[in-house]
C-alpha positions, 0 to 999 in steps of 0.5 A: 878766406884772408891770403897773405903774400909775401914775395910781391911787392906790386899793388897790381897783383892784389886784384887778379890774385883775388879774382883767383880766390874767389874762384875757391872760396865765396868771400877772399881778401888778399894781402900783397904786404902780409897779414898775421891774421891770413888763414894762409900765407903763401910765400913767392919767389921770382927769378929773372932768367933773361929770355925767361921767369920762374916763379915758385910758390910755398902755401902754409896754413894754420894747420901746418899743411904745406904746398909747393909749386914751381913753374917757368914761362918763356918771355915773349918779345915785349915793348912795354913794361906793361906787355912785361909785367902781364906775362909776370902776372900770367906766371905768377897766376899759373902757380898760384892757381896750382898750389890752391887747387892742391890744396883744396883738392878743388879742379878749375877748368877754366884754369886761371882765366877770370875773364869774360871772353875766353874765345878771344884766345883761340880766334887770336891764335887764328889770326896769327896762324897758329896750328890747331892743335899748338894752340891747344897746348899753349891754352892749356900750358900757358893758363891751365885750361882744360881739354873739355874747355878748349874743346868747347872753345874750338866747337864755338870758335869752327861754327862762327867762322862757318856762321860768320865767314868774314868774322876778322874783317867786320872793322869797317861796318857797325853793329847797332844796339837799341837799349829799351829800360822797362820791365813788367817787374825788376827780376831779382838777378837782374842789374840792367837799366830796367824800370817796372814800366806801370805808372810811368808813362811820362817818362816812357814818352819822353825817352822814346822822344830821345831814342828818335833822335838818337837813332835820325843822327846816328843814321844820317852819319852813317849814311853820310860816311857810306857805312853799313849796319851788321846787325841790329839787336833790341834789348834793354830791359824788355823792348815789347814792355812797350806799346804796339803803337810805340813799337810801330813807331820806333820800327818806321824810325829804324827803316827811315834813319838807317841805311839799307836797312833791308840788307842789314844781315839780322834784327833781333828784339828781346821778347824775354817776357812772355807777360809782355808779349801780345797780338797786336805787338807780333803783327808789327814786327811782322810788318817790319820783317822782324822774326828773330826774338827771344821768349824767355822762360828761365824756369819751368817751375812756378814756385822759381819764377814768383821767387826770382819776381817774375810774374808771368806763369809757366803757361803763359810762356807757353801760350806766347810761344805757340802764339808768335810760332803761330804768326810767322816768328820762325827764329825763336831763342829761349834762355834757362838759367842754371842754379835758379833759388831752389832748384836742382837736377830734378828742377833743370831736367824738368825745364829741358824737358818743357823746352823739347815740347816747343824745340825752338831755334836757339837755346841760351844757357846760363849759369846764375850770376850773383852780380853785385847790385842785385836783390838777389846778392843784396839778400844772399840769405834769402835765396838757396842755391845748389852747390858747385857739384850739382850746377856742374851736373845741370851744365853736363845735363844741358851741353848732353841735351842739346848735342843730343837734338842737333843744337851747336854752341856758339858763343860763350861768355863768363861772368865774375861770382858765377856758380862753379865757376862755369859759363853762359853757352848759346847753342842753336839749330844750324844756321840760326844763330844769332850774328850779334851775339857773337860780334859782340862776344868775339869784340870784332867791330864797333856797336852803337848804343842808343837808349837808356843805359845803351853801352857803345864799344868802339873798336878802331877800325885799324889798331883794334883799341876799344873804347866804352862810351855809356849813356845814361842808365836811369831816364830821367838823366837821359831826357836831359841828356840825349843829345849831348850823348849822341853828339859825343858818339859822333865826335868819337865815330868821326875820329874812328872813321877818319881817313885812315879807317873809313871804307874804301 
């Protein structure tokens, strides 16, 4: 779909105003300057009324059809002309979301909202005081957010602050996230640092040799600067692609490097594949007091997984289920993944039904995503998916199956090209929800990434301003790499944790 738009002479409303179209139509360009060969041209209007803009906007198509839309937005005090411009992007989205939706017929409940983190929104509004039910109305009127969605947002946004009660005051302790970046095979929605593990043994070795030394300087400064650790969550990749041997290992590095280990609130490590799971492999976390981890399945039909390349059977997930339950591991996530290649209602509802067979703590739904550097976006062709009406019924057949079993939501997250433009939820039994999860979500402190394509956020203990620091996705530059890395997390550590922001 080509859009041009004539009225807005600014090159920054090009991308959000795509984000927008992207919603309705799968491929979308738009003209900032105007095209002659748009399919549709929507013309805009902006007036300046002092304390506050309005902004209309008139869509034609080839056709001859017309829309129009107006709307006025107060101005909030700004100090920037950055703090400005964002509240002219916001109207100017508001209006431009309306005419499409009028248009296509097409609803988007999440209103203009394109980005990830759409629960930041209401945990703001609850720092700053606001009512419940005033900050509903301004979700809705300010982005178009629909009652179910805010809704969903105040359900998450009440069970993390149960879950987590000093949620707004974390700052000054950390998060730490260990990246492991080998898989049996490489999944065909997959884009993380994931190598299939057979055949590389050396590099394996050599990357555990840097992760060690990763994880002793980040634990010395940390135990230097009397700083706690939240969380600890193991992920990658698939952690147990590893050896038990490795495993153990790297365990012992975790409780000599880090401090106070034994008081750290929760220790997580992704299991995802059942193919990789083993014994010998449950028997060392158990030694360490590890017992939160995640089994996933994504699909309870074989012909899904040998499409998506992943090879382990529908039993085997099964049997490593009953295996770990078995061992002592009474903190179980599993994920399902909405709108898999071929799949539909029948396909989804088979799924939930296999997963209250096995009731495990936490469930995390996601909605398929084409990301960019997949197979599966690379050879969209190949792989058939349901279409936006269907996925919205398998998410309703979800969110009713797990209110109906005593699970919650608790985290939410959204992605870009995400089918029907819905959202990834974490739902779970009372009281087993996964802390990192909802850190990392809701951007409440830093987390330290160690390992291979690790990603560290750092959030400054006192203005809130975060910075993204990444290491090195593939291992052979992180081999190289290691300590030039770690040394610059250091560097940025000490200027977050300085006098003006280290604990008290």
């Amino acid at each position: 779909m080509r859009i041009s738009i004539v009225g807005l002479e600014d090159d920054r409303f090009t991308r959000p105003l795509e984000l927008i179209a992207n919603l309705f139509f799968e491929e979308s360009k738009v003209f900032i300057e105007g095209s002659k060969e748009a399919d549709v041209q929507i013309n805009f209007t902006l007036k300046d009324l002092e304390s506050a803009v309005r902004v209309s906007a008139e869509l034609k198509d080839t056709n001859g059809n017309i829309q129009f839309s107006e709307y006025q937005k107060e101005l909030k005090p700004y100090h920037s002309e950055k703090e400005y411009f964002k509240q002219i992007k916001n109207a100017v989205s508001h209006v431009y979301l309306t005419v499409l939706q009028d248009w296509t017929g097409m609803i988007q409940k999440w209103g203009i909202l394109t980005g990830v983190r759409p629960t930041k929104l209401l945990h703001k509004k609850i720092q700053e005081g606001v009512p419940p039910e005033i900050a509903h109305r301004e979700l809705k009127e300010e982005y178009l957010i629909s009652d179910e969605k805010i809704e969903l947002m105040q359900q998450i946004v009440d069970r993390q602050l149960a879950v987590i009660p000093d949620l707004y005051s974390l700052q000054k302790e950390v998060s730490i996230y260990i990246g492991i970046p080998f898989c049996p095979t490489k999944c065909a929605y997959c884009t993380f640092p994931a190598y299939a593990i057979n055949g590389r043994q050396g590099s394996v070795d050599s990357f555990l040799g840097g992760l060690h030394y990763e994880m002793r300087q980040i634990g010395e400064w940390l135990k230097k600067k009397g700083i706690k650790i939240t969380t600890v969550y193991y992920g990658g990749g698939t952690p147990t692609s590893i050896t038990a041997e490795e495993m153990d290992m790297l365990y012992e590095e975790m409780y000599t490097s880090f401090p106070d280990v034994k008081n750290i609130r929760e220790i997580t490590v992704e299991a995802g594949r059942p193919d990789t799971i083993t014994r010998e492999k449950l028997e060392v976390l158990k030694k360490w007091n590890i017992d939160r981890i995640s089994i996933n399945p994504q699909s309870y039909t074989q012909e899904t997984l040998k499409a998506i390349g992943r090879h382990h059977t529908v039993t085997e997930t099964i049997e490593k289920y009953q295996l770990a339950r078995s061992m002592g591991m009474n903190n179980i996530n599993m994920d399902l993944i909405i709108g898999l290649p071929g799949e539909g209602t029948q396909e989804f509802a088979h799924s939930l039904a296999e997963t209250e067979k096995l009731m495990p703590e936490s469930l995390t739904v996601h909605t398929l995503s084409f990301k960019r550097a997949s197979e599966m976006t690379k050879n969209k062709e190949k792989y058939k998916v349901a279409d936006r009406t269907e996925v919205e019924h398998m998410m309703e057949l979800a969110q009713n199956w797990t209110a109906a079993r005593g699970y919650v939501p608790y985290y939410l997250y959204r992605q870009k090209n995400i089918l029907g433009n819905l959202e990834n939820v974490g739902y779970a039994l009372p009281n087993q929800e996964s802390l990192y999860n909802i850190i990392i979500m809701e951007e409440t402190q830093t987390i330290i990434g160690l390992g291979c394509g690790a990603s560290s956020k750092f959030i400054d203990p006192v203005t809130g301003k975060i910075t993204h620091f990444a290491n090195p996705k593939d291992p052979k530059s992180y081999n190289e790499n290691f300590k030039a890395y770690t040394d610059k997390k250091i560097n940025i550590l000490e200027e977050l944790f300085s006098e003006k922001g280290s604990p008290a």
